[in-house]
C-alpha positions as CSV (number, residue, x, y, z in Angstrom):
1,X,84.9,97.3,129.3
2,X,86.2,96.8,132.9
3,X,87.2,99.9,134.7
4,X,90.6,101.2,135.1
5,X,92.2,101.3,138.5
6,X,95.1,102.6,139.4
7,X,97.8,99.9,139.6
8,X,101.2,101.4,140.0
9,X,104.0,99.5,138.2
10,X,106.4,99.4,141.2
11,X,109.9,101.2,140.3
12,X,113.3,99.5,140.4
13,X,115.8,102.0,140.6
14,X,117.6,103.3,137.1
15,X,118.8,101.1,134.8
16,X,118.1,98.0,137.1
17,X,117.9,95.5,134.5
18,X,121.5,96.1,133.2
19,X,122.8,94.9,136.7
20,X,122.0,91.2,135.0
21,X,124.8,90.0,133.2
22,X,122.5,87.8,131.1
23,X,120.2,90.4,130.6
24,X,123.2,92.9,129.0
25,X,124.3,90.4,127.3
26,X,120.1,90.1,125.5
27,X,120.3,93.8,125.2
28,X,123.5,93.7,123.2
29,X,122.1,91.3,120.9
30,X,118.6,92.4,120.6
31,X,119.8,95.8,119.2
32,X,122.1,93.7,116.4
33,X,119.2,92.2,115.6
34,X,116.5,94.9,115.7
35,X,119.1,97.3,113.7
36,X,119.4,94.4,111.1
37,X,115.2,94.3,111.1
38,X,115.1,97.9,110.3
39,X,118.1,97.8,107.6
40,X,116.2,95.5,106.0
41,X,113.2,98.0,106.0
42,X,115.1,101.0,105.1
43,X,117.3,98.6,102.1
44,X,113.9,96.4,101.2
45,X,111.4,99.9,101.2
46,X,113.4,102.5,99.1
47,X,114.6,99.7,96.2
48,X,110.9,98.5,96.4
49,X,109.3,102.2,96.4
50,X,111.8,103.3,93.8
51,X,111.1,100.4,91.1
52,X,107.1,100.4,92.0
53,X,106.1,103.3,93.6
54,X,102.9,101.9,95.0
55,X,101.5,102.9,98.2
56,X,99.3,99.7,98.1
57,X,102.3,97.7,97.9
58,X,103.5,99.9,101.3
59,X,100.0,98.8,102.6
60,X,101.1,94.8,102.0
61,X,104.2,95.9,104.0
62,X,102.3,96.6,106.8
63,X,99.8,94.1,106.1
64,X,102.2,91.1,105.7
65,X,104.5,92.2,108.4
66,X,101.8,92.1,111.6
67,X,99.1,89.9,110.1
68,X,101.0,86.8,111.5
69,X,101.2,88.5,115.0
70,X,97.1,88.7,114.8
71,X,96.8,85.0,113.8
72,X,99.8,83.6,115.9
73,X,101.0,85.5,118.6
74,X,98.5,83.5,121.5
75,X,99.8,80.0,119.8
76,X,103.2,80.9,119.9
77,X,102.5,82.3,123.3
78,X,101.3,79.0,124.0
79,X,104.8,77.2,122.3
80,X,106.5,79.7,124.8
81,X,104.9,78.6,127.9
82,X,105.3,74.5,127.3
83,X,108.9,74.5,125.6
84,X,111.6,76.5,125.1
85,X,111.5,80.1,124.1
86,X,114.6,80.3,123.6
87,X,114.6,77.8,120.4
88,X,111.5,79.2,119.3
89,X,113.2,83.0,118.8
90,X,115.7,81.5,117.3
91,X,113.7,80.0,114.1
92,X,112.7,83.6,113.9
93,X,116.5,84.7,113.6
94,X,116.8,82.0,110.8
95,X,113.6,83.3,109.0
96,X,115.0,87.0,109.6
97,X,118.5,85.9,107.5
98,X,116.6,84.0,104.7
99,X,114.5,86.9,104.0
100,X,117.6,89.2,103.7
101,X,119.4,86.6,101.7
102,X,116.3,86.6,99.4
103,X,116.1,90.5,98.8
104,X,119.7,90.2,98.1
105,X,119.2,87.6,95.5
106,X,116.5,89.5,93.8
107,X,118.1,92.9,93.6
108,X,121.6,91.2,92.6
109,X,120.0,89.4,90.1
110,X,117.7,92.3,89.4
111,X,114.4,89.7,89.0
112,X,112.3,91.2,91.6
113,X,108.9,91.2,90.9
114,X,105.8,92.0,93.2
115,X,104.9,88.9,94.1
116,X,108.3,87.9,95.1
117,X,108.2,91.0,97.7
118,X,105.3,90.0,99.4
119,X,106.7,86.3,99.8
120,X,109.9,88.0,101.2
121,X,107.5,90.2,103.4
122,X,105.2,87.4,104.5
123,X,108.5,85.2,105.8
124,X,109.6,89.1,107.5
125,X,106.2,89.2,109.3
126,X,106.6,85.0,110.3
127,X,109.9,85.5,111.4
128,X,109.0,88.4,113.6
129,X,105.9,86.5,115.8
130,X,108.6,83.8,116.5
131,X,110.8,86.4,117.9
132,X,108.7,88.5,120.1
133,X,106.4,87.1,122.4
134,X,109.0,84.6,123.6
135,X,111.3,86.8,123.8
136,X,109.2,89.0,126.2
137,X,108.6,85.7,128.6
138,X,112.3,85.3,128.1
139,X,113.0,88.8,130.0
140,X,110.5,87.5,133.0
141,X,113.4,84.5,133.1
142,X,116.0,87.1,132.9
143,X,115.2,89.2,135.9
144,X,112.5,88.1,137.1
145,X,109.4,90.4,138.3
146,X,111.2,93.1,140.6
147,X,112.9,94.4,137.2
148,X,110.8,93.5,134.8
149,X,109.3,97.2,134.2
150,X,112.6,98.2,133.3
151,X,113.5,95.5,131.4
152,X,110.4,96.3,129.2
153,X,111.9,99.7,128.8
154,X,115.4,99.2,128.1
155,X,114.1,96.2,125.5
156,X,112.1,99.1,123.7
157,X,115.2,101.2,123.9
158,X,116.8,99.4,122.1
159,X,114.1,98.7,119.6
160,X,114.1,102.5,118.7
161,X,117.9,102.4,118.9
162,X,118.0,99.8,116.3
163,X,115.4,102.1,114.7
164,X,117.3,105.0,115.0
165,X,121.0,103.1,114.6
166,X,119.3,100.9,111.3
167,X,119.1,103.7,108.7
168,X,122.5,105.5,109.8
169,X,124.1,101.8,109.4
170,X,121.5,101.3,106.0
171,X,122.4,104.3,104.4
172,X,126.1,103.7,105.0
173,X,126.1,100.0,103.7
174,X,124.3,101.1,100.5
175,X,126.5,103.6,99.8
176,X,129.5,101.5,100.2
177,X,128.0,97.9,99.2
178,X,125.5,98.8,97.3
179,X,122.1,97.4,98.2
180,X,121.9,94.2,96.6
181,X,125.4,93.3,98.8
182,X,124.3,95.3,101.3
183,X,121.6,93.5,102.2
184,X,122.9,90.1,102.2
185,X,126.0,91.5,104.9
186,X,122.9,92.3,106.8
187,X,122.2,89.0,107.4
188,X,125.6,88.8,109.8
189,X,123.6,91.5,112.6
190,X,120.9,88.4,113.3
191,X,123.8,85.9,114.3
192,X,124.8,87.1,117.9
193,X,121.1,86.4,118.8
194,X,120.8,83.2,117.0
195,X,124.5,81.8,119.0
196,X,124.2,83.5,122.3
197,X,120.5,81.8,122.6
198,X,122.0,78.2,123.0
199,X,123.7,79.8,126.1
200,X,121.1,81.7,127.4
201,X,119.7,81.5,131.3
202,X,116.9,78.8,131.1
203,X,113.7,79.0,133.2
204,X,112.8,77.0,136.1
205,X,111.7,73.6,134.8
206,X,109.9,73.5,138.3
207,X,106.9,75.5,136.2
208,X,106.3,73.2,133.3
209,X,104.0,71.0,134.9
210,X,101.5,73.5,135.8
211,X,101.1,74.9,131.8
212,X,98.7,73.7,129.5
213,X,98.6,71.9,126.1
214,X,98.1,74.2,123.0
215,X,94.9,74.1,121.5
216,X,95.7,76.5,118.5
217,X,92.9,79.0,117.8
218,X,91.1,78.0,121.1
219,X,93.7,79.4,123.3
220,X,92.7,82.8,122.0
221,X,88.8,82.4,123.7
222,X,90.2,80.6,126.4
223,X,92.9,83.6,127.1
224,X,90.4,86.3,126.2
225,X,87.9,84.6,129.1
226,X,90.9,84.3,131.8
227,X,91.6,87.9,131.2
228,X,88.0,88.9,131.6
229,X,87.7,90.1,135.2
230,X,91.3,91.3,135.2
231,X,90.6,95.3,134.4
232,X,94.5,96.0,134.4
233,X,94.7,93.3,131.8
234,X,91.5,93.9,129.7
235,X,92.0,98.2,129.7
236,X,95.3,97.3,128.1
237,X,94.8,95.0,126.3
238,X,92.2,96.9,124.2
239,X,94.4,100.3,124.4
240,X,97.0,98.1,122.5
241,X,94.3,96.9,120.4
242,X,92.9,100.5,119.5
243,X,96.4,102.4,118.8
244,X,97.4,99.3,116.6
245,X,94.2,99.2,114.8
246,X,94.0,102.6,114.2
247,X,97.3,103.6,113.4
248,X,100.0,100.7,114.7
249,X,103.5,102.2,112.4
250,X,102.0,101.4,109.1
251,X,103.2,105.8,108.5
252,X,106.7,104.0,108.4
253,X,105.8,102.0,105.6
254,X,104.7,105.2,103.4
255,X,107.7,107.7,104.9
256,X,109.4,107.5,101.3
257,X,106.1,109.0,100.3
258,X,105.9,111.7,103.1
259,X,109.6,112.4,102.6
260,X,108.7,113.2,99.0
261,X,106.0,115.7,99.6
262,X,107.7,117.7,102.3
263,X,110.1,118.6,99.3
264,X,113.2,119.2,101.3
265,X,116.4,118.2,99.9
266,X,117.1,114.6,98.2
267,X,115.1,112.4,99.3
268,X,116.5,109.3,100.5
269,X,118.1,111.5,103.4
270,X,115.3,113.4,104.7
271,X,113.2,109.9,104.5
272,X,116.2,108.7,107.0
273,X,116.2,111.6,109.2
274,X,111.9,111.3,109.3
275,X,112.5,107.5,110.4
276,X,115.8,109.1,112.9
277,X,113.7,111.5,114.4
278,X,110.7,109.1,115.4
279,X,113.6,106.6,116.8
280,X,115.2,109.5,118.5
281,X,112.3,110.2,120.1
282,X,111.6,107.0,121.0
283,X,115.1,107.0,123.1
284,X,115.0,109.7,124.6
285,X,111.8,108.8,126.5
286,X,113.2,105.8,127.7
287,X,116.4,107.2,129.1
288,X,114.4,109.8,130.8
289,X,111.5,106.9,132.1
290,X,114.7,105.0,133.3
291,X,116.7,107.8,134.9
292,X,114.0,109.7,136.5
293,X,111.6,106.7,137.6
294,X,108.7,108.7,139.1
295,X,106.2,108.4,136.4
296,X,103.6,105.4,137.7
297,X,102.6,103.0,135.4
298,X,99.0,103.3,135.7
299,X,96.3,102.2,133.2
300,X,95.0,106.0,133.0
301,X,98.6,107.2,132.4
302,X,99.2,105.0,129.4
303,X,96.2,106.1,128.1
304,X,97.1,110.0,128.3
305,X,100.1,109.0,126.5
306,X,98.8,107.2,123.9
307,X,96.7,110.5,123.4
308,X,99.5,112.3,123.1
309,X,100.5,110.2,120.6
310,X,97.7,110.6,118.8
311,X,97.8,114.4,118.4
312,X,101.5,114.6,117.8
313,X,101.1,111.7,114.6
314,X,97.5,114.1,113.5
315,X,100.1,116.9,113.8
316,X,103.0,115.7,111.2
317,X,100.0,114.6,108.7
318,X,98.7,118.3,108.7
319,X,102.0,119.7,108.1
320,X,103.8,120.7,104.7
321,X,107.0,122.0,106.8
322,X,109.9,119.7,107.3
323,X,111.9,120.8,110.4
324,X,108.2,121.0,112.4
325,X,107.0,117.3,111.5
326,X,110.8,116.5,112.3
327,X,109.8,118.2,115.5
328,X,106.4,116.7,115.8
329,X,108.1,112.8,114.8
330,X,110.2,113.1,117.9
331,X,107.3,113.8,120.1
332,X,105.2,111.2,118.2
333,X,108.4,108.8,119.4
334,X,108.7,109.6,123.0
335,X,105.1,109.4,123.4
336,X,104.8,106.0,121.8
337,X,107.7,104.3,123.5
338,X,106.1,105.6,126.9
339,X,102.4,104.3,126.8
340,X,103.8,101.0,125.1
341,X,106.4,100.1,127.3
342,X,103.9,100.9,130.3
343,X,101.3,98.8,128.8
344,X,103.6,95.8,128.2
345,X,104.7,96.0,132.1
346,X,101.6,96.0,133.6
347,X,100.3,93.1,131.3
348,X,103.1,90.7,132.0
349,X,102.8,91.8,135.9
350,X,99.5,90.9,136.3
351,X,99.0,88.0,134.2
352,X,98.6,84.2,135.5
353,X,102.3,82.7,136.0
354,X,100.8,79.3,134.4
355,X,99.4,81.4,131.2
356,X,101.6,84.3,130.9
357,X,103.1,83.7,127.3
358,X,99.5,83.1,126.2
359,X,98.2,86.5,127.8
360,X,101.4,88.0,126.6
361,X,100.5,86.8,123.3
362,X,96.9,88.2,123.5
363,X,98.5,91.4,124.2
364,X,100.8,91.0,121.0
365,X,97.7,90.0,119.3
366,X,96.1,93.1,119.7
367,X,99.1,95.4,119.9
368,X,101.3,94.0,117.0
369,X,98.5,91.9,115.3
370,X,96.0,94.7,114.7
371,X,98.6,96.6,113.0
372,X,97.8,94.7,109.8
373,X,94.6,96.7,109.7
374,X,96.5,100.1,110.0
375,X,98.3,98.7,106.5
376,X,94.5,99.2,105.0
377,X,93.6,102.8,107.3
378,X,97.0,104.5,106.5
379,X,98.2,102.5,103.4
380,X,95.4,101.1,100.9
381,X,93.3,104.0,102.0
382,X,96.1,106.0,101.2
383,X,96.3,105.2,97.7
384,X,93.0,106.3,97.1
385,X,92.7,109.7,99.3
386,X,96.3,110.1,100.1
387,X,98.5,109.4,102.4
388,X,98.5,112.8,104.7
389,X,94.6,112.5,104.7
390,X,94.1,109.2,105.5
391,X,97.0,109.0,108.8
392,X,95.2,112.6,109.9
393,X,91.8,110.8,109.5
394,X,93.1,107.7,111.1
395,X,94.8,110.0,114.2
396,X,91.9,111.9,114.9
397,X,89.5,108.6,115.0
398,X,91.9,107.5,117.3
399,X,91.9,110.3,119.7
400,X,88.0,110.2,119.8
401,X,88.2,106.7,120.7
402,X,90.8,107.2,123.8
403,X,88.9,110.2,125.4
404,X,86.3,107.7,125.3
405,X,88.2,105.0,127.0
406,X,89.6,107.4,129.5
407,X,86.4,108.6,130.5
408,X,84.8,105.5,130.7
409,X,87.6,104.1,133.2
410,X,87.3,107.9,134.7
411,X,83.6,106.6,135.2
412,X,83.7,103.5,136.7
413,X,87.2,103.5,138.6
């Protein structure tokens, strides 16, 4: 492991992304989109949990959802670097609406059987590695370096605020359309993304001449050994690689199962206000990293924060009382949202111009990818030991393994 200096991620003023027409008009459409992802979740998980109840079938979520990040994300980040991200995200918005069309079949028809909801998962998890990495490079095109770092943030914002927006709107559209309708109106949220994309700000075509052919599973040695002597790169690229492994949000998957055991009210509201609370979190750090702007992104930094993280999630496993791991979700948010969006910045500002969507999608890799293994540490482990023991188990494992990275940077720097 490299050592970790201190490479500040330069501040932009508040907000300075949003001065980018283009941009506001992404941000607009990326939280549709991301609160249609997440009504999906909240729609797809409580019908599936209520007619199953399998925590191994949670795990699959998990499992399904990132696995295609861990064997795609570098190719794709390839695609993104020779063609056109912008058509590439928007095969991912088409995937996104015919996996919401196919819940809504299934439950309307009331045929759904387990196999059928891991096919529907699987085309989720594809759709979502066609979105993300290329729509990362496509921020670089948006505002180019100086703003990236907010960018990043305000992107993640409105991540968690389709996170925290998604099972507000959810609840609200099962209520009123029941979930079988429900979740085929869902389907309209993905279309401002999938139209404003054939409008969208396209790169300089100056750049194409210098980026390389994709080579499919190659790329990811070939990336791995440009990255090598890069310690910005490397320290986070395994940082995303740990917390994702480790933990990743596969405790989303199993909230239903949380919500049940913390015994408080119905429910299918305090599952929502669990998921709110982690969103809400989640916001709030970014409005505070955006409006205050004096927090350096260094390596170290991220790494404290991903600590954090660590303890808060360690916490809410412990605890049987529902307004404290309300309390210790919101932390768990704001932490998470910090060290990730840092992470992110300081990968796609030190990366190689001619290879950035491949070392973007190295980063994916191991921050969104590894996440399929957290659907067998939280969720298949779960079944077996429980769910509170095994995120506790995985939490403190994790925290072990980022005092270690800390002090080895702490070491060497």
């Amino acid at each position: 492991m490299n050592p970790l200096p201190q490479n500040p991620v330069v501040a932009s003023g508040s907000f300075a992304a949003m001065k980018s027409v283009p941009y506001r008009l992404q941000f607009t459409a990326y939280v549709l989109a991301m609160m249609a992802d997440n009504i999906e979740h909240v729609i797809s998980y409580w019908v599936v949990f209520q007619k199953f109840h399998s925590p191994t079938l949670g795990g699959f979520a998990v499992l399904s959802h990132w696995l295609p990040f861990l064997l795609f994300s570098v190719a794709v980040g390839g695609l993104a670097d020779r063609f056109d991200p912008r058509r590439i995200i928007q095969c991912g918005m088409l995937l996104f609406i015919v996996a919401s069309a196919g819940w809504g079949f299934f439950f309307l028809t009331d045929t759904i059987e387990m196999w059928h909801a891991m096919l529907l998962l699987v085309i989720h998890g594809c759709a979502g590695v066609l979105w993300q990495t290329p729509n990362q490079l496509l921020l670089y095109d948006l505002v180019g370096p100086a703003d990236l770092p907010s960018a990043v943030r305000l992107n993640a914002m409105a991540r968690y605020l389709g996170i925290l927006v998604g099972p507000a709107v959810g609840g609200v559209i099962m209520l009123t359309l029941g979930p079988s309708h429900g979740i085929i109106f869902n389907t309209l949220f993905y279309l401002p993304m999938l139209l404003w994309l054939f409008w969208a700000p396209v790169r300089d075509k100056s750049l194409a001449a210098r980026r390389f052919a994709v080579r499919g599973f190659a790329d990811i040695v070939l990336t791995i050994r440009a990255i090598g002597k890069q310690p910005v790169l490397t320290a986070m690229t395994w940082l995303a690689g740990l917390t994702s492994f480790m933990i990743g949000n596969a405790y989303h998957a199993q909230m239903p199962g949380f919500a049940g055991d913390l015994g408080h009210g119905d429910p299918g509201v305090s599952y929502s206000v669990l998921l709110a609370a982690d969103a809400a979190g989640a916001l709030l750090a970014g409005i505070a990293l955006e409006s205050w702007g004096r927090l350096k992104g260094t390596p170290r930094t991220a790494i404290t924060l991903a600590m954090l993280w660590s303890v808060a999630l360690l916490g809410f496993a412990a605890v049987r009382i529902y307004p404290v791991a309300i309390v210790l979700l919101f932390f768990a948010g704001f932490f998470e949202l910090s060290f990730n969006t840092m992470a992110q910045a300081l990968v796609q500002l030190n990366a190689p111009h001619d290879i950035r969507g491949r070392v973007v999608g190295l980063y994916n890799m191991a921050g969104l990818g590894m996440r399929a293994f957290s659907g067998i540490t939280v969720g298949v482990f779960g079944a077996a030991i429980g769910i509170h023991w095994s995120l506790g188990l995985s939490a403190a494992v994790l925290l072990a393994l980022l005092v270690l990275l800390h002090r080895r940077g702490a070491r060497t720097a």
